[in-house]
Backbone bond lengths (Angstrom), bond angles and torsions (degrees), N, CA, C in turn:
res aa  C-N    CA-C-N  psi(-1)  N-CA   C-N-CA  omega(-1)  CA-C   N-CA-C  phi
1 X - - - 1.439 - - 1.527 110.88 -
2 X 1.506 120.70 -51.06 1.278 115.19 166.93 1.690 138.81 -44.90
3 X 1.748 94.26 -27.83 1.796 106.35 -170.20 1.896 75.03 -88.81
4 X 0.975 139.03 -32.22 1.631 125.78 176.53 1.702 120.85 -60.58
5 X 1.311 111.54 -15.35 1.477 120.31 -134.88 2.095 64.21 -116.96
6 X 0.981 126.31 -75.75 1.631 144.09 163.16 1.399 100.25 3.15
7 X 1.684 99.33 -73.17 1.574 102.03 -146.97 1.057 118.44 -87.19
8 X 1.991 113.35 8.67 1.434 126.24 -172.34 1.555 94.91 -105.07
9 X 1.416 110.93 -36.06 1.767 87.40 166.85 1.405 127.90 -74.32
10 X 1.233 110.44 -31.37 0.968 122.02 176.98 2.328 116.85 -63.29
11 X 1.062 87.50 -12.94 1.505 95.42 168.99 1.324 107.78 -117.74
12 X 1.162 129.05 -24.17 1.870 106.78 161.93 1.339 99.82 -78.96
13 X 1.171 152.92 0.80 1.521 148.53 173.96 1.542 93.31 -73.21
14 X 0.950 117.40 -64.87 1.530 136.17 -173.22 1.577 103.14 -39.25
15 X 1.721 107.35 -56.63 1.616 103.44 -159.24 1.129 120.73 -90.80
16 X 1.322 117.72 6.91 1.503 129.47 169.07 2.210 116.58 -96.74
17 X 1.545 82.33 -8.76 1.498 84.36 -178.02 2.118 107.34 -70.62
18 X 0.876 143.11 -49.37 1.223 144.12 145.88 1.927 116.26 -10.66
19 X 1.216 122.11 -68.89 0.776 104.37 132.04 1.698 162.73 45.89
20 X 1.318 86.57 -96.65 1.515 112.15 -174.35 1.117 96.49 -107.02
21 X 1.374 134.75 -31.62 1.335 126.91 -161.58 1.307 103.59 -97.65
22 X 1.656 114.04 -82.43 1.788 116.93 -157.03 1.680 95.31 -103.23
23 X 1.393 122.00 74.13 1.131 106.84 137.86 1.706 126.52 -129.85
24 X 0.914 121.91 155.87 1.897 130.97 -175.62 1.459 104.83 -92.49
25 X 1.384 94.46 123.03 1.317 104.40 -173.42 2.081 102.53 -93.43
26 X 1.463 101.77 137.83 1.362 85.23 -175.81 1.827 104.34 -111.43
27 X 1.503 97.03 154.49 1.627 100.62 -166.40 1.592 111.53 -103.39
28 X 1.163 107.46 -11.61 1.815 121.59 -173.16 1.347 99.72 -173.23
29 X 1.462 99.61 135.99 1.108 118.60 174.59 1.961 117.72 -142.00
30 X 0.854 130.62 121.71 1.358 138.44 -149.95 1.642 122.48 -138.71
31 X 1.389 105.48 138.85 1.601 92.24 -166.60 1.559 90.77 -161.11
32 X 1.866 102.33 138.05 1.655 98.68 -167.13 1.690 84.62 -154.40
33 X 1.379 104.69 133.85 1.440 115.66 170.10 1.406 105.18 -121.51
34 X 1.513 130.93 149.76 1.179 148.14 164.35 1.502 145.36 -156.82
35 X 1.316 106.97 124.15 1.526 110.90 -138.88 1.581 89.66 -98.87
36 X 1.338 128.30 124.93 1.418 131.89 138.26 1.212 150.86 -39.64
37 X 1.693 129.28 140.01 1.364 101.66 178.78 1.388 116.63 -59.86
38 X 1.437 142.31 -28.94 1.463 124.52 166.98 1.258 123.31 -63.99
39 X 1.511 123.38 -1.98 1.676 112.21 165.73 1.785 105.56 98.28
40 X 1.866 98.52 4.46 1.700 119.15 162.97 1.660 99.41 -50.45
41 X 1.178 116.56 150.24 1.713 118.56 176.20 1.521 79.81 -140.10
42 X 1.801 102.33 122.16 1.871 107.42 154.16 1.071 109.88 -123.85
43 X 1.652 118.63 128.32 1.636 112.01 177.23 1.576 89.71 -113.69
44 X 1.252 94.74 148.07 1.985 135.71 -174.38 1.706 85.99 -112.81
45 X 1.813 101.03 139.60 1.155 110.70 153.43 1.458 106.64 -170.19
46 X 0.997 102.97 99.76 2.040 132.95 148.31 1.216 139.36 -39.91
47 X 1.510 142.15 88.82 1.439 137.73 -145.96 2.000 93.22 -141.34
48 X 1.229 106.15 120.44 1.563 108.90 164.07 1.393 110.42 -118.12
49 X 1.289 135.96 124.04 1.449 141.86 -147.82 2.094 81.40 -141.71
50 X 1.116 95.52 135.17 1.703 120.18 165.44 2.311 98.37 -99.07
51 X 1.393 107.80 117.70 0.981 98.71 169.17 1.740 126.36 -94.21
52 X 1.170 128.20 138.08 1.337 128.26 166.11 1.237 114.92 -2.90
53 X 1.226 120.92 -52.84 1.967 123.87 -169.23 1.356 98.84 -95.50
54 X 1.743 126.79 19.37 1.834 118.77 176.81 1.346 120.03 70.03
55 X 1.321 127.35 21.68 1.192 131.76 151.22 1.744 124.79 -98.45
56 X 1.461 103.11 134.70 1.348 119.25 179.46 1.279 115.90 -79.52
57 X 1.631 125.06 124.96 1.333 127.29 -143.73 1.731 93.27 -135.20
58 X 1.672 133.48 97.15 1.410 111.58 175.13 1.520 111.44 -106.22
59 X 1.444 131.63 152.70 1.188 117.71 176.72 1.518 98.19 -125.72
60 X 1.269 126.14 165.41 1.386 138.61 172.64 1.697 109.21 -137.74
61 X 1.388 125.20 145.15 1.522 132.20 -164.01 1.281 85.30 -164.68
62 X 1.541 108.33 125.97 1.547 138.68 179.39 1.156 90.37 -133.86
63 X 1.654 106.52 150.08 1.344 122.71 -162.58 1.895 102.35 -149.83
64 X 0.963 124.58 131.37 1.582 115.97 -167.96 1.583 101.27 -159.76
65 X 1.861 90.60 92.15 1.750 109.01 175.38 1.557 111.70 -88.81
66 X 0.954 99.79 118.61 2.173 104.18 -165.69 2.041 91.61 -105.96
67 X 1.650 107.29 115.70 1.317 93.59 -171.65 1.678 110.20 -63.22
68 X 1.018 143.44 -170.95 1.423 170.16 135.38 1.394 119.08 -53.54
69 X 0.823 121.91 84.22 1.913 133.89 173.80 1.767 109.15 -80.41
């Protein structure tokens, strides 16, 4: 019971280390859709992530579905 009692702390010790270590914290996050009078759909999306080693990381993804006539 004890080597049971052991190997369960010893593995939530483990699964919280991740965690603490490699994750990106994000600072803004943003998201904008807009539909046209022709029935154009553009989605906007905005992400600022702080990385582990202190670098500022922004991404932008535009998206532009033009229907089929």
């Amino acid at each position: 019971m004890n080597r049971l009692m052991l190997s369960a702390c010893l593995l939530l010790a483990f699964a919280g280390t991740p965690v603490i270590v490699g994750c990106d914290e994000t600072h803004e996050h943003s998201k904008t859709t807009d539909v046209k009078d022709d029935g154009t759909v553009v989605k906007k999306e905005s992400k600022t992530t702080e990385n582990t080693d202190g670098t500022v990381t922004k991404t932008e993804k535009k998206d532009v579905d033009k229907p089929s006539h």
